[in-house]
Backbone as a printed PyTorch tensor [residue, N CA C, xyz], in Angstrom:
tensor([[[-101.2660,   -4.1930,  218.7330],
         [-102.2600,   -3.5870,  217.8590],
         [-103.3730,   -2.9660,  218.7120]],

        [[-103.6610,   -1.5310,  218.1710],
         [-104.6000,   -1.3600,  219.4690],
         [-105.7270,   -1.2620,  218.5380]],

        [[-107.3320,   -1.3470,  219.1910],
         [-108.7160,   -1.2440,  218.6970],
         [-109.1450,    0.0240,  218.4050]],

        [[-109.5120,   -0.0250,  217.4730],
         [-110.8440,    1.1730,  216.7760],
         [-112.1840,    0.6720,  217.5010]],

        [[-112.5970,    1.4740,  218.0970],
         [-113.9550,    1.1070,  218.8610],
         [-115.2550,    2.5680,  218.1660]],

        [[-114.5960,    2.2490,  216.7570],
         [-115.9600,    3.0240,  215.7560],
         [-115.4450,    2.0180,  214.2810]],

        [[-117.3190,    2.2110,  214.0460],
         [-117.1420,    1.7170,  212.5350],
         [-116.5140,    2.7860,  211.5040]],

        [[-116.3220,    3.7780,  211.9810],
         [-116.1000,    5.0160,  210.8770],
         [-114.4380,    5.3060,  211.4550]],

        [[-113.6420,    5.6640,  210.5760],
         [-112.2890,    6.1580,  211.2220],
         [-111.6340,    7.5280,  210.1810]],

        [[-110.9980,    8.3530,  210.3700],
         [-109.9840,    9.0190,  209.1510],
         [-109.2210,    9.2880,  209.8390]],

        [[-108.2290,    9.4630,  209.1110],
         [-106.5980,   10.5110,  209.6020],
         [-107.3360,   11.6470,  209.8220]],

        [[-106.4040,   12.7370,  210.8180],
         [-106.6940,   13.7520,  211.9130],
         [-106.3520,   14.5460,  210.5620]],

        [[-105.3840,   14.8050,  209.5430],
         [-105.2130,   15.2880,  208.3310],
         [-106.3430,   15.4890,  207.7940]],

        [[-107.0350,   14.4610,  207.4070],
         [-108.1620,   14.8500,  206.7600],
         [-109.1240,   15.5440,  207.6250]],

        [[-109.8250,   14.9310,  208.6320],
         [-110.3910,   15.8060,  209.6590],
         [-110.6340,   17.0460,  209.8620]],

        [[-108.8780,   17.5160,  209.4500],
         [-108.9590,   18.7210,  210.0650],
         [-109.1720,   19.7500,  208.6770]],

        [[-109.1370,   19.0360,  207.3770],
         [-109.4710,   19.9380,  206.3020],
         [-111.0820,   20.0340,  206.5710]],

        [[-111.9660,   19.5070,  206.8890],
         [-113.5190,   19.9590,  206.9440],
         [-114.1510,   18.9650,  207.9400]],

        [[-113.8920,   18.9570,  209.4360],
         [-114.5930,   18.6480,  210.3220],
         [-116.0260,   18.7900,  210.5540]],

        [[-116.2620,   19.8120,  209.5820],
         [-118.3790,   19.5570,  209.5860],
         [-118.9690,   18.8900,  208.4580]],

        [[-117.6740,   18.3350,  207.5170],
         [-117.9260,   17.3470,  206.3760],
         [-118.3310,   15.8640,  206.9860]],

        [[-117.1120,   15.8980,  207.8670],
         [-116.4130,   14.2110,  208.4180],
         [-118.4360,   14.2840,  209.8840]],

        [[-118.1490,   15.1230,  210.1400],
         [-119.8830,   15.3890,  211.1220],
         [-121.2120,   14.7470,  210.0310]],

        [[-121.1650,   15.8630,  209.2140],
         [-122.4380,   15.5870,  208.0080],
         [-121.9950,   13.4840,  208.1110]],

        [[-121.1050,   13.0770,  207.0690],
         [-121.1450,   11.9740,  206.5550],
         [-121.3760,   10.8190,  207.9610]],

        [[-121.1610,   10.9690,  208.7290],
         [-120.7910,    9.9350,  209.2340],
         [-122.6550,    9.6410,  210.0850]],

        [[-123.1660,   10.3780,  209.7570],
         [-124.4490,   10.6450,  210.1680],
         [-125.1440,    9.4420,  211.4530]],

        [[-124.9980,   10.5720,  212.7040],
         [-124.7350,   10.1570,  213.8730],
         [-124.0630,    9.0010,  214.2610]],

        [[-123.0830,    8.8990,  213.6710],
         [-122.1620,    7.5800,  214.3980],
         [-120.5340,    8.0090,  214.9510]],

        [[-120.2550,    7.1300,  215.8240],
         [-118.7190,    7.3250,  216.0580],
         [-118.0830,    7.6850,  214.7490]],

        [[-117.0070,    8.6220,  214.9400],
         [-115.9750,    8.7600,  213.9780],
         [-114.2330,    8.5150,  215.0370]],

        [[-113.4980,    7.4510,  214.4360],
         [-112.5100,    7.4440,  214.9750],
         [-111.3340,    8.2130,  214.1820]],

        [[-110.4870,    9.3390,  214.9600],
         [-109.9430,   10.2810,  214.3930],
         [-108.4810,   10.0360,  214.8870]],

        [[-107.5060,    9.3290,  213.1270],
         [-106.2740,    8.5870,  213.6180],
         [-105.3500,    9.6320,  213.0550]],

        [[-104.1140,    9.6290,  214.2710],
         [-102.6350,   10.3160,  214.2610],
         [-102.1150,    9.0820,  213.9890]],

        [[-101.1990,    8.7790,  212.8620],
         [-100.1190,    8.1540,  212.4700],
         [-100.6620,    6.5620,  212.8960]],

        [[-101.8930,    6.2190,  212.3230],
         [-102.7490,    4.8050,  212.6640],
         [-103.1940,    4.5190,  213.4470]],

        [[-103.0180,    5.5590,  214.4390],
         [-103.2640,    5.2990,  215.9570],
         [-104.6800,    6.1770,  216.2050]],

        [[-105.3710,    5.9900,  216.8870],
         [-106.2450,    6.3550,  217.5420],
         [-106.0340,    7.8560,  218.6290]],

        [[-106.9840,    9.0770,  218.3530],
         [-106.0780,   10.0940,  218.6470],
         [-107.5880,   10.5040,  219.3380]],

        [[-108.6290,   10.3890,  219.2230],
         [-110.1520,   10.6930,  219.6120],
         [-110.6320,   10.2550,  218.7440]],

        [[-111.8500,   10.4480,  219.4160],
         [-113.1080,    9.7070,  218.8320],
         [-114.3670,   11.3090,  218.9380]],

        [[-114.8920,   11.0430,  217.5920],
         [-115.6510,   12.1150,  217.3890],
         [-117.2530,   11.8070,  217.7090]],

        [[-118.1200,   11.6060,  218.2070],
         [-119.1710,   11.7310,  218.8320],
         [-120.3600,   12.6550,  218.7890]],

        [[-121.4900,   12.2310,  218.2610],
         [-122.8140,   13.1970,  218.1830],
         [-123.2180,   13.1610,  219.4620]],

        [[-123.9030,   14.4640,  219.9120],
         [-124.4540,   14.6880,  220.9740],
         [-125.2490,   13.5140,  221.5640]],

        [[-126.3730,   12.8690,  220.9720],
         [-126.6260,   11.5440,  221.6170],
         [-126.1410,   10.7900,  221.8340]],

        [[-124.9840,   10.1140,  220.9650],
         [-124.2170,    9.0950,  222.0130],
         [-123.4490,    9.5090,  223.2280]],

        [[-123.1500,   10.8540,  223.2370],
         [-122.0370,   11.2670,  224.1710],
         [-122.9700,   11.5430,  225.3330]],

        [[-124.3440,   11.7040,  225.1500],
         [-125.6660,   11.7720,  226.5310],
         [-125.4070,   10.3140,  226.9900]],

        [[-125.7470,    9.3990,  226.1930],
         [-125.4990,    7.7930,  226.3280],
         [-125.1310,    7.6060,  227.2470]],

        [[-123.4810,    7.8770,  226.4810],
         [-122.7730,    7.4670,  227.1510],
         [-122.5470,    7.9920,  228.3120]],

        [[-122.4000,    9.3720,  228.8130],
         [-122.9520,   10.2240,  230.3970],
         [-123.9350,    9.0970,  231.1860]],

        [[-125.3950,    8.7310,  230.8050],
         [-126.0050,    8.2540,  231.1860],
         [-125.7360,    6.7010,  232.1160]],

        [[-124.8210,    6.2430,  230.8130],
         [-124.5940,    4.7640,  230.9230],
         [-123.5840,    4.3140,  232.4880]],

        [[-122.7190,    5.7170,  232.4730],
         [-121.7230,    5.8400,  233.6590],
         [-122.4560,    6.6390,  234.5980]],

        [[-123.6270,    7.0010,  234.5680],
         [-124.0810,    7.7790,  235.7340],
         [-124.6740,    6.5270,  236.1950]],

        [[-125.2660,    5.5760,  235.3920],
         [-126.3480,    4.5280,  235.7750],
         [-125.3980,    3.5600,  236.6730]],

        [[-124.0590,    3.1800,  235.8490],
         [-123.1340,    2.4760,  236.7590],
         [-122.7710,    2.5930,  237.9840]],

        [[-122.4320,    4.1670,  237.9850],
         [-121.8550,    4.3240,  239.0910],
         [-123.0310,    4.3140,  240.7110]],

        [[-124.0650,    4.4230,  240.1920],
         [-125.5380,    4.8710,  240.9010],
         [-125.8830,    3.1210,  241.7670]],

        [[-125.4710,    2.2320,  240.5390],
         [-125.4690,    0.9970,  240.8350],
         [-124.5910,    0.6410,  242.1640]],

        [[-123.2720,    1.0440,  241.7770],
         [-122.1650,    0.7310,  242.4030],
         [-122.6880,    0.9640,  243.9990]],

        [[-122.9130,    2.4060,  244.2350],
         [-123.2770,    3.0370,  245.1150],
         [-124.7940,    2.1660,  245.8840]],

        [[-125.7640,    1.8530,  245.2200],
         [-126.6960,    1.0470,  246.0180],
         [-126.2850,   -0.5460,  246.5610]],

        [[-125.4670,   -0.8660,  245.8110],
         [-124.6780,   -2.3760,  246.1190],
         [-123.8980,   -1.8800,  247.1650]],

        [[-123.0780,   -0.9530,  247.4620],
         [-122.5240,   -0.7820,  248.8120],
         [-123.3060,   -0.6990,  249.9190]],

        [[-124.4730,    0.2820,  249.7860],
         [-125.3480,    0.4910,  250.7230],
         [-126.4000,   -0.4040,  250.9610]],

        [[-126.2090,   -1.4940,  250.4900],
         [-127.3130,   -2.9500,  250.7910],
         [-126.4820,   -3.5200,  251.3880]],

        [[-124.9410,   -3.5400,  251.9030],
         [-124.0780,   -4.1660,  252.8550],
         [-124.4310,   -3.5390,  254.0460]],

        [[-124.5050,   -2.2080,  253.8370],
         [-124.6850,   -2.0490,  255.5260],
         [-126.4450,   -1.7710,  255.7410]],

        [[-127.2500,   -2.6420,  255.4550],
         [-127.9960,   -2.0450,  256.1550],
         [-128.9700,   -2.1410,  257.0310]],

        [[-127.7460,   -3.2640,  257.7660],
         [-127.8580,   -3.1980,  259.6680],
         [-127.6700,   -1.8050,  259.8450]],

        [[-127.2870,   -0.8130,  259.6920],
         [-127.2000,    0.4350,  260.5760],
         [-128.2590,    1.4570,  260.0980]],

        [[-129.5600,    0.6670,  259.1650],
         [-130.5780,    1.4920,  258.4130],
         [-131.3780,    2.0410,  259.4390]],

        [[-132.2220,    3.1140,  259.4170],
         [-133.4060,    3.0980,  260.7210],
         [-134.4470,    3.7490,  259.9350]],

        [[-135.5350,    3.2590,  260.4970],
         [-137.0720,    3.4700,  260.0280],
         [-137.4360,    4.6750,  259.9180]],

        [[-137.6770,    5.6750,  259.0380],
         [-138.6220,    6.9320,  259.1300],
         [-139.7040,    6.5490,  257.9550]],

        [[-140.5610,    7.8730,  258.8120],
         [-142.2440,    7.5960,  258.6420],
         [-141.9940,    9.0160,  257.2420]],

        [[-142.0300,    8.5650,  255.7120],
         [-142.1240,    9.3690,  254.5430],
         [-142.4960,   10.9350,  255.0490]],

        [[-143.9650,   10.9610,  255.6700],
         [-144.9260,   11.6210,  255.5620],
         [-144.2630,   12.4410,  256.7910]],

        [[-143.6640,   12.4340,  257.6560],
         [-143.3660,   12.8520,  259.1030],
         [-142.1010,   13.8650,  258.3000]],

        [[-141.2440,   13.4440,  257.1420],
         [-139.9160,   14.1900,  256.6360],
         [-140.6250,   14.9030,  255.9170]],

        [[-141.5480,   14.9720,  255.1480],
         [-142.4380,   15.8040,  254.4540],
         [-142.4970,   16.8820,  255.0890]],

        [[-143.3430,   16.6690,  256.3510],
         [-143.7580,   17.8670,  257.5020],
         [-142.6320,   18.1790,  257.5590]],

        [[-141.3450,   17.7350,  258.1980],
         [-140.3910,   18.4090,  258.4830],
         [-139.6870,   19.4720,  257.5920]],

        [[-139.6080,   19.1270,  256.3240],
         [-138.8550,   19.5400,  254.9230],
         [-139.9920,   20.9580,  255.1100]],

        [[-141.3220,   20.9300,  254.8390],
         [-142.2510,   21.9830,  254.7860],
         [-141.9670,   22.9580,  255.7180]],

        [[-141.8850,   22.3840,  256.8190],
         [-141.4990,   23.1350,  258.3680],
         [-140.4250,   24.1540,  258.1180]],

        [[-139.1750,   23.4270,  257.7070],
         [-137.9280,   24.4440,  257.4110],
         [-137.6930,   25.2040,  256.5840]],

        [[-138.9930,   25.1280,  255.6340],
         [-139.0140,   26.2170,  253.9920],
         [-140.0010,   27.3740,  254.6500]],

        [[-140.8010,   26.6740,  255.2930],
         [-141.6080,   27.7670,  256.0040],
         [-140.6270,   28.8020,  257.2180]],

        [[-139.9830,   28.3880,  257.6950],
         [-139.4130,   28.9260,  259.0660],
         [-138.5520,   30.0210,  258.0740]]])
């Protein structure tokens, strides 16, 4: 048995007779959109689908600082204010 991961669901049949109906009603929530009981997509308002962008940018951002707190014996010290000058230096040049 597989999961509906929305409170809202219809057949892709219906769906596809007025897809800015099944939009209007479901008023911003998941819509799960089923082929033959099954799960075929999931229909999504622009804010959850930012969310959800967000939620996997945040993960993966995570992932990425947990690696880089293993190494960082090979970190080395710079002075903020010294990369400043430098960054200025090369927009100027």
């Amino acid at each position: 048995m597989e999961a509906v991961l929305a409170d809202l669901s219809i057949s892709i049949s219906e769906f596809k007779k007025n897809p800015a109906d099944v939009l209007r009603r479901a008023d911003n929530r998941a819509v799960a959109v089923l082929s033959h009981n099954k799960t075929a997509f999931y229909m999504v308002p622009p804010a959850v689908m930012e969310a959800l962008l967000e939620e996997l940018e945040d993960t993966d951002l995570a992932r990425i600082a947990r690696e880089r707190l293993t190494s960082r014996g090979k970190a080395i010290a710079v002075d903020i204010d010294e990369l400043e000058r430098a960054a200025r230096a090369k927009v100027s040049a």
